[in-house]
C-alpha positions as CSV (number, residue, x, y, z in Angstrom):
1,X,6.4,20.8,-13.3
2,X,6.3,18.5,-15.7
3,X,5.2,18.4,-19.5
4,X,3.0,15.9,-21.4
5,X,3.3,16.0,-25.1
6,X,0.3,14.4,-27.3
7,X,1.3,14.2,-30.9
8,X,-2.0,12.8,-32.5
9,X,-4.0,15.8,-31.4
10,X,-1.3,18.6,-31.3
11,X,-1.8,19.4,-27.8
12,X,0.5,19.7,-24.8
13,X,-0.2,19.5,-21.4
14,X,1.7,21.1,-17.9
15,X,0.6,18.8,-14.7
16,X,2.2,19.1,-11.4
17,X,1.8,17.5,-7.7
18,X,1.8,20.1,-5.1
19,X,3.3,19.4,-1.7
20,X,-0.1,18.6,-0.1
21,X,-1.2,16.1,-2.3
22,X,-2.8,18.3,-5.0
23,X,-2.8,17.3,-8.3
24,X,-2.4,20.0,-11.0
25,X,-3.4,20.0,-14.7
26,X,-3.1,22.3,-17.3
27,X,-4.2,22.4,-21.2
28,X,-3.2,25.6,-22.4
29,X,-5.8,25.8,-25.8
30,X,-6.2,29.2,-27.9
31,X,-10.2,29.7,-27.4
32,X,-11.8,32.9,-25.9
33,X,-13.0,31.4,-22.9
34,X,-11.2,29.3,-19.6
35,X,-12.7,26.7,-18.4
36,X,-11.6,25.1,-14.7
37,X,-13.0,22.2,-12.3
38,X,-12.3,21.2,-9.4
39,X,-13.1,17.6,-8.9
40,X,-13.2,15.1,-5.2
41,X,-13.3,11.2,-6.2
42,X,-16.2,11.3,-3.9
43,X,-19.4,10.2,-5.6
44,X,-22.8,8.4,-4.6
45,X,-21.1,4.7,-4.4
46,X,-18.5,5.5,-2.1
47,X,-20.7,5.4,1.3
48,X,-18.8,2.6,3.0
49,X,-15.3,3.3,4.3
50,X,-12.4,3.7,6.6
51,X,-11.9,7.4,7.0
52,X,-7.7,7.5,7.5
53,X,-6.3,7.1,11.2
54,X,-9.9,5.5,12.1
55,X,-10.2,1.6,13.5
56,X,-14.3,1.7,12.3
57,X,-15.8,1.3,9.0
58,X,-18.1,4.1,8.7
59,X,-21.4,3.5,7.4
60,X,-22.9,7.0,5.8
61,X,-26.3,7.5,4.5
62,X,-27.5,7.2,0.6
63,X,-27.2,10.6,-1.1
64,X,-24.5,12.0,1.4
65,X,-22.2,13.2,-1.4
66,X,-24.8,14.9,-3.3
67,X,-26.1,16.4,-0.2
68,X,-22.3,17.8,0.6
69,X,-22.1,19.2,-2.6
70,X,-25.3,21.3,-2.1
71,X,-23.6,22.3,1.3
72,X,-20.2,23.3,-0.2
73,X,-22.2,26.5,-1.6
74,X,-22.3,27.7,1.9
75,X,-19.9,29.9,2.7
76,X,-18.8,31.6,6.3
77,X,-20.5,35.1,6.2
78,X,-23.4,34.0,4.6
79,X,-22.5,35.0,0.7
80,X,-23.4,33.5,-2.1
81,X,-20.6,31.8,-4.3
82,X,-22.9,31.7,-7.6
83,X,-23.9,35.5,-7.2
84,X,-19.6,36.1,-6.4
85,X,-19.1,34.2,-9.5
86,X,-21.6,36.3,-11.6
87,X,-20.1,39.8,-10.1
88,X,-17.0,38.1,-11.5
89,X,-18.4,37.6,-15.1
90,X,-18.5,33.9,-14.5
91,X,-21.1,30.5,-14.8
92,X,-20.3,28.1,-12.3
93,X,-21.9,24.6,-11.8
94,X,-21.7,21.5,-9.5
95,X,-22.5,17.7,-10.0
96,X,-22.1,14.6,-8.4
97,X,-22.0,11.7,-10.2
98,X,-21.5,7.8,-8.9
99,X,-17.6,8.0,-7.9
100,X,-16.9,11.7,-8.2
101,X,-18.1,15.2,-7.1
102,X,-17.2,18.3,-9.4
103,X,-17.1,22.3,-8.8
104,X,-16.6,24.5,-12.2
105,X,-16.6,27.7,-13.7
106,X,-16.5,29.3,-17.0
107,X,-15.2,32.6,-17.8
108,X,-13.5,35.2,-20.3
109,X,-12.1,37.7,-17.9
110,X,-11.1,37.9,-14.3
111,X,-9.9,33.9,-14.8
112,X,-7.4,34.5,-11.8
113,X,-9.9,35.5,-9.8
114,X,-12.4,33.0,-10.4
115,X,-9.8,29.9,-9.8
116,X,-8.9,31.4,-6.5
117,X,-13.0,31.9,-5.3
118,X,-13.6,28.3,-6.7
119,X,-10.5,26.9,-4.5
120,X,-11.3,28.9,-1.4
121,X,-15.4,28.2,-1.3
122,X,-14.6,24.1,-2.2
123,X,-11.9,24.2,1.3
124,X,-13.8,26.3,3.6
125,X,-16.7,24.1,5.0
126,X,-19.4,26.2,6.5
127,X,-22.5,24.5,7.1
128,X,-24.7,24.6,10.5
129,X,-27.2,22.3,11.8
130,X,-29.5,24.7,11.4
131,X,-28.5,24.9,7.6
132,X,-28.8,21.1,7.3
133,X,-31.6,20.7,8.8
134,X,-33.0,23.5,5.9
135,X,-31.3,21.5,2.9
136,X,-32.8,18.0,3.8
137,X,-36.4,20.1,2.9
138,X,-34.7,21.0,-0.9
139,X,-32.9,18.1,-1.7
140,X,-36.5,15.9,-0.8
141,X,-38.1,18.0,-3.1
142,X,-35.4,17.5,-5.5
143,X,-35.7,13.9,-5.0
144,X,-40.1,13.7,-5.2
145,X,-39.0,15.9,-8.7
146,X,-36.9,13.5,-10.4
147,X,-38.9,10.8,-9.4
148,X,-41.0,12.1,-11.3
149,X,-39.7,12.2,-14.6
150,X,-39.9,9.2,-16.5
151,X,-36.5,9.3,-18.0
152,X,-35.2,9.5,-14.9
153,X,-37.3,6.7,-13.3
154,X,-36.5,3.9,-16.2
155,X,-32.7,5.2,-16.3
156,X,-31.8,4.1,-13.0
157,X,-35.0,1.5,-12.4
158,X,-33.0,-0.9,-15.0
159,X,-29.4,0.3,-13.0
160,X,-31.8,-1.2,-9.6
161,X,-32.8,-3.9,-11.7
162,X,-29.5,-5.3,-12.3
163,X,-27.7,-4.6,-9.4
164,X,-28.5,-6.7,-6.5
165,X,-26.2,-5.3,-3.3
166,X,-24.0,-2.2,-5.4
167,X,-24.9,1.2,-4.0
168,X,-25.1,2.3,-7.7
169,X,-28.7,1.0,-7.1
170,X,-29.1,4.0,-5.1
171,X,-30.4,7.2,-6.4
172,X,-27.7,9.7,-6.6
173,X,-29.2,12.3,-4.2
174,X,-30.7,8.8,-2.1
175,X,-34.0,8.6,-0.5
176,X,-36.1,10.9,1.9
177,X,-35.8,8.2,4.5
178,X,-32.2,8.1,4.3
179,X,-31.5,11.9,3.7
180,X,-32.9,12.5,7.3
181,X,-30.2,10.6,8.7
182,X,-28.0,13.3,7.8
183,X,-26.0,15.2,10.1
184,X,-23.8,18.2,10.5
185,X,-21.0,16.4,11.9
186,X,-21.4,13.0,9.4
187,X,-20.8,16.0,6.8
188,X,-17.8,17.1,8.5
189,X,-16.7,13.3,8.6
190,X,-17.1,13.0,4.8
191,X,-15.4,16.3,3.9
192,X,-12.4,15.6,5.8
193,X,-12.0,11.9,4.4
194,X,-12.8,13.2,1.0
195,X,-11.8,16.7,0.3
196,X,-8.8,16.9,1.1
197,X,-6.1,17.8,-1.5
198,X,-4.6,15.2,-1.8
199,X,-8.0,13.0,-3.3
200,X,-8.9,16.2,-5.5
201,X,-7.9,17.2,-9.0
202,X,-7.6,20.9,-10.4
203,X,-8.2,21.0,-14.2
204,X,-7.4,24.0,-16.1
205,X,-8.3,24.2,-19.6
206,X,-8.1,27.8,-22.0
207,X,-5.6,30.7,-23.0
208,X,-3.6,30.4,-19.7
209,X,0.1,31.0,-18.7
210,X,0.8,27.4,-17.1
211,X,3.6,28.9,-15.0
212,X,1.5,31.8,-13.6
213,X,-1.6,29.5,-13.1
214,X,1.2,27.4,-11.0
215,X,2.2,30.1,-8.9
216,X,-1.3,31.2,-8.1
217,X,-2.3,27.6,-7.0
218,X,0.6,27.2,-5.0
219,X,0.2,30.4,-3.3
220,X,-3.5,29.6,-2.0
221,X,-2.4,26.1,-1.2
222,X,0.3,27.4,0.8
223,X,-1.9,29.4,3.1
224,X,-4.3,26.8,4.2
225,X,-1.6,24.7,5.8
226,X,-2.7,21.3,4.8
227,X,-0.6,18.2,5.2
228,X,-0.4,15.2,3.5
229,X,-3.1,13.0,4.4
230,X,-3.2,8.9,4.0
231,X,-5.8,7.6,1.6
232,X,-9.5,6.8,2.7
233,X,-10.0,2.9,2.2
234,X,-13.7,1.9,0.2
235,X,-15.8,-1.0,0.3
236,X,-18.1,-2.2,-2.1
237,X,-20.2,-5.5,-1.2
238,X,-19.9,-8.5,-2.8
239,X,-22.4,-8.5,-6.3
240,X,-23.4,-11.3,-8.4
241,X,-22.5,-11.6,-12.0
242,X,-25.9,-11.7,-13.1
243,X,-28.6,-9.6,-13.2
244,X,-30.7,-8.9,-10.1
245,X,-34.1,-9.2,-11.7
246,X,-34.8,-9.7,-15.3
247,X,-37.7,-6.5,-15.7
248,X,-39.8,-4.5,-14.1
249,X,-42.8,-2.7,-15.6
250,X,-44.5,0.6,-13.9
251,X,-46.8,3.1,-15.1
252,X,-46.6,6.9,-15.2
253,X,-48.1,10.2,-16.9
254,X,-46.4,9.7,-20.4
255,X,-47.6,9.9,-24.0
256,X,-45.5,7.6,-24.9
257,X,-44.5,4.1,-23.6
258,X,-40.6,3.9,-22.8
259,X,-38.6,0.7,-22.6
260,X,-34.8,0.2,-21.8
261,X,-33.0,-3.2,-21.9
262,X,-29.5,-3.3,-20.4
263,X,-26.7,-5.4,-19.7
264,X,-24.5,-5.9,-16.4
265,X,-20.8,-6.1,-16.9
266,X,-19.6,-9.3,-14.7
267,X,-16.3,-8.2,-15.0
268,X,-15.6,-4.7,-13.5
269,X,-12.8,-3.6,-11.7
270,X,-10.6,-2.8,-15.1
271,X,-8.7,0.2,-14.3
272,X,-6.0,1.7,-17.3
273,X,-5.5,0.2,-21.0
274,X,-7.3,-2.8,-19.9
275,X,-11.0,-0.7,-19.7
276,X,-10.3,2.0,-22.1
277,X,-9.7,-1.4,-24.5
278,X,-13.1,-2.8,-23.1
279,X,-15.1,0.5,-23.0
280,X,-14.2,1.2,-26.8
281,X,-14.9,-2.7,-27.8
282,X,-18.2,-2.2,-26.1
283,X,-19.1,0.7,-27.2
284,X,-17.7,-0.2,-31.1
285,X,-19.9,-3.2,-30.7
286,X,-23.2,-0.8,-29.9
287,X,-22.6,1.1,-32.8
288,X,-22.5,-1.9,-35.2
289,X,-25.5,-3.5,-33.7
290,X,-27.9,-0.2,-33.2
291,X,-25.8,2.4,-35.0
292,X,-28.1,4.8,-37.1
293,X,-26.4,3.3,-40.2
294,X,-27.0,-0.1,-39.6
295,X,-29.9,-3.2,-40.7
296,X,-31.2,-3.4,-37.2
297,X,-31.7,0.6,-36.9
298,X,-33.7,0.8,-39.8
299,X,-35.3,-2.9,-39.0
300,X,-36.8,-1.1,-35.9
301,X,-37.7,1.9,-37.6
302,X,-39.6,0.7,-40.5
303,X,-41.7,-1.8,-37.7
304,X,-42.6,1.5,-35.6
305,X,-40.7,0.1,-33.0
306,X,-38.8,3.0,-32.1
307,X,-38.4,6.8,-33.2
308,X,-35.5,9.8,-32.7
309,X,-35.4,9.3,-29.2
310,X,-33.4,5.5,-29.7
311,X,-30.3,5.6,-28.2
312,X,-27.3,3.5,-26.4
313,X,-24.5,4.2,-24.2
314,X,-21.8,2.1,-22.2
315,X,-20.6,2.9,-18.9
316,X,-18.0,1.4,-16.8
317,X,-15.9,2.8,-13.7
318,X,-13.7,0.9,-11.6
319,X,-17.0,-1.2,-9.5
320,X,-19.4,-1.4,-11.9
321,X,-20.3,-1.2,-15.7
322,X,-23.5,-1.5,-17.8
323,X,-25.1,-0.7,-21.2
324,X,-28.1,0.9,-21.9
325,X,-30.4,0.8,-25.1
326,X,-33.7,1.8,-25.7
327,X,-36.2,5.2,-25.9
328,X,-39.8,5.8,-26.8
329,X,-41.8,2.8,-28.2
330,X,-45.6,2.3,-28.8
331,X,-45.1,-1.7,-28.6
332,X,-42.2,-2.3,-25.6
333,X,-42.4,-6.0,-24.9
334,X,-41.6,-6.3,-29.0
335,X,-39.3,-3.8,-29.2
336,X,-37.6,-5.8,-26.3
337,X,-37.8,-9.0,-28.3
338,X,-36.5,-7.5,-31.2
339,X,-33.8,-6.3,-29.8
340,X,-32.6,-9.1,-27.8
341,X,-32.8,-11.4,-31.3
342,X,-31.0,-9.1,-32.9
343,X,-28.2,-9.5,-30.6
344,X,-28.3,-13.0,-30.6
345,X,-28.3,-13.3,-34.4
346,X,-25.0,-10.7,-34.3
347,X,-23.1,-13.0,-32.2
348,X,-24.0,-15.7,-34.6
349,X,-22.2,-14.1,-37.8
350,X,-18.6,-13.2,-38.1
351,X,-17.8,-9.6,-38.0
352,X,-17.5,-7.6,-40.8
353,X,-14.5,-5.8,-40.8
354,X,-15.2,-3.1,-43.1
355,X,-18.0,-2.3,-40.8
356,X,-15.7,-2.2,-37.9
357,X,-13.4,-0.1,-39.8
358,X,-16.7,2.4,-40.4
359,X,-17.3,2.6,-37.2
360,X,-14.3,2.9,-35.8
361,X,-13.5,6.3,-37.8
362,X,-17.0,7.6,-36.9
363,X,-15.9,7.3,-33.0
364,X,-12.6,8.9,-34.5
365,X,-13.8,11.7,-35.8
366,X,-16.8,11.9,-33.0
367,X,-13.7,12.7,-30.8
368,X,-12.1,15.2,-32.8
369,X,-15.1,16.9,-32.8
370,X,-15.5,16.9,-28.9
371,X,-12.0,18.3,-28.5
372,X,-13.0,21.3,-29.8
373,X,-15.2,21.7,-26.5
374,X,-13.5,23.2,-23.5
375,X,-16.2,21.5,-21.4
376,X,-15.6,17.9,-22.7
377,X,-12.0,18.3,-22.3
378,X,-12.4,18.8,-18.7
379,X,-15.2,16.7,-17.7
380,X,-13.8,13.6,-19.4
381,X,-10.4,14.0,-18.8
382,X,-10.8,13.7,-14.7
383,X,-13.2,10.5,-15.0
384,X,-10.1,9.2,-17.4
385,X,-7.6,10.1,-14.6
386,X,-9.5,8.6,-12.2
387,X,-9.7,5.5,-13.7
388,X,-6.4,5.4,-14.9
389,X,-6.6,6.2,-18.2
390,X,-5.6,9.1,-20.4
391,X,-7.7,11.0,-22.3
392,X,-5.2,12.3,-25.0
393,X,-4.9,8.5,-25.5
394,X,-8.2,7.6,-27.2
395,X,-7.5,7.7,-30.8
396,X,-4.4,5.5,-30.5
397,X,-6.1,3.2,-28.5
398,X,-9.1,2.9,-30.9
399,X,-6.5,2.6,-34.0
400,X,-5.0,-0.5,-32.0
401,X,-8.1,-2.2,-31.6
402,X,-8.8,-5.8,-33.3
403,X,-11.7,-7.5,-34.6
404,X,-10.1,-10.2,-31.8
405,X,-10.5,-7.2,-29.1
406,X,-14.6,-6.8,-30.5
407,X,-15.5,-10.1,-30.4
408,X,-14.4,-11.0,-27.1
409,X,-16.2,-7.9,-25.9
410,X,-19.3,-9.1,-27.5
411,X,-19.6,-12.5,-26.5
412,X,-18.6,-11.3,-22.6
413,X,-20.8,-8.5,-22.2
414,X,-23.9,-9.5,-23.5
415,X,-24.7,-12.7,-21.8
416,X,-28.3,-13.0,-21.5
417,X,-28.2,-14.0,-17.4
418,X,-26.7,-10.3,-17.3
419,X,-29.7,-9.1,-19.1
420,X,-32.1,-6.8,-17.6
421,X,-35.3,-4.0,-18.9
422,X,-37.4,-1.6,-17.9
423,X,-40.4,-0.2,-19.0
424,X,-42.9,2.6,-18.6
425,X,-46.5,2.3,-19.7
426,X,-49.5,5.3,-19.3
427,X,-51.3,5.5,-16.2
């Protein structure tokens, strides 16, 4: 057992590896509630690899890892986990995301309880080919939904648009054609490269005793008699730096035009200090170009560009990496020339460093904030761990940022052959 000690935001942390592989974390925090997940690095990306022991790269359809986590729900004598979680005065949830696959729960009593039915349903596999066979009919409704919904059609359109050969340009939950490829035993073949201990993480956040929540783990780990497992090998194909096409314009039943611009990182693969550093400069840099508080903001407001539902965000995971700006516009080819002058003029100026300093104690505080949520703590801290990073570690490493650290982050990231939008006009 081992303790982590985080003295910038008075928190301590018990991790431990268990003999199988599993790794163990535990925030003990004095709120009424527990919160726990139980996360796979397993997402929608990852359908290209070398299952351990094999000789064969394995090939597996778009939208398998969604489609496993629908079938993880499915347990031996028929039961539902949801309704066993609700007998036990518990809300538990699922998502799958582009490199990871998460099972949680949230309760205030019967926490023991809870952790053990959220181990034992994630590693006891149940499904049938007849069950299968029944989810592909779900999940393609699921899919025709979402597609849909505007927000979700420009969100990942522009991701499509800017990647050329990365599965990110894949739906999540994939296509109808490639769902039906789906088969009982590929499932089996997924779970057994991807579930197993040893490439999961157990996050325990709440008014726990760390030792007994040990002891519990160990216990139910114990019994299942796994052993340690090499690790699955991933391949991604080759992408180009630059964007894969420059926009795309569709229409749909809206009442409002929608229009997204975004940028491709050409330089994923960070892992550790090197993209928290880059995720924060990227993300510092958004706030001083479209902030709320800034010229531009209220530039675009006071030309009716854009209204409340203006927004950006910054992602990057260990493959890939974009930003995202953009929401409801009544004029979107303006509101994308506006917006791509206005970050052209802001690489022509020096930074201002009392801006930075603003806006670097805004993402400060924004982060205190979110420590007071349970869920945050332990959503964000296995996507940190995954990547290398630490969660505890953000303030220091936003303190230690440079106006050297922006600057380079601004002048790599937005590079206009990277550049990409969307847009969605009425029908």
């Amino acid at each position: 057992m081992k303790t982590v000690s985080f003295s910038e935001l008075d928190e301590t942390m018990i991790e431990e590896r268990l003999p199988n592989g599993l790794d163990v974390c535990i925030l003990p925090k004095t709120f009424n509630k527990t919160y726990a997940t139980l996360t796979a690095k397993y997402g929608s990306i990852d359908n290209r690899f070398l299952p351990p022991g094999a000789r064969e790269w394995l090939q597996a359809p778009d939208g398998i890892a969604h489609f496993l986590e629908h079938k993880m729900f499915e347990m031996p004598d028929g039961s539902d986990v949801f309704q066993q979680f609700g007998r036990q005065g518990a809300q538990a949830n699922a998502f799958t995301s582009f490199n990871r696959t998460a099972y949680l729960f949230a309760a205030t009593s019967e926490f023991e309880k809870n952790l053990e039915t959220l181990l034992d349903f994630v590693q006891t596999p149940a499904w049938t080919d007849q069950s299968v066979e029944k989810e592909k009919g779900i999940i393609g409704q699921e899919i025709r939904m979402y597609a849909d919904n505007p927000d979700w059609r420009i969100y990942h359109g522009l991701i499509a648009n800017m990647y050329q050969n990365h599965p990110i340009k894949i739906d999540i939950a994939g296509t109808a054609e490639s769902i039906a490829q789906i088969t009982k035993d590929l499932l089996f073949e997924c779970y057994d490269t991807f579930y197993h201990p040893s490439n999961l993480l157990l996050f325990v956040t709440g008014p726990v005793d760390p030792k007994a929540i040990l002891e519990l783990v160990a216990r139910n780990q114990a019994k299942k008699g796994f052993r340690k497992k090499a690790a699955a090998r991933r391949r991604y194909p080759d992408e180009p730096k630059e964007a894969a096409k420059k926009s795309t314009v569709t229409h749909m039943d809206v009442s409002m035009p929608k229009c997204l611009i975004g940028y491709k990182e050409k330089k994923p693969f960070r892992q550790g200090e090197e993209l928290m550093r880059h995720e924060l400069s990227v993300s510092l840099v958004l706030e001083l170009l479209f902030g709320r508080g800034t010229e531009n903001y209220h530039t675009l407001i006071g030309e009716q560009l854009i209204d409340d539902s203006f927004g950006f965000d910054y992602t990057e995971e260990a493959s890939f990496g974009f930003s995202i700006i953009g929401g409801n516009t009544p004029d979107p080819e303006r509101l994308i020339g506006r917006m791509k002058e206005m970050v052209a003029g802001f690489k022509r100026v020096p930074l201002d460093k009392a801006a930075f300093d603003r806006a670097r104690k805004k993402q400060i505080g924004g982060i205190l904030r979110a420590f007071n949520s349970l869920e945050f703590i332990a959503n964000q801290f296995t996507r940190y761990r995954f990547n290398q990073m630490d969660l505890f570690r953000l303030i220091p490493a936003l303190e230690a940022l440079a106006l050297g650290d922006l600057k380079t982050a601004l002048e790599e990231h937005f590079d206009e052959t990277c550049f990409s939008s969307y847009t969605v006009l009425k029908k």
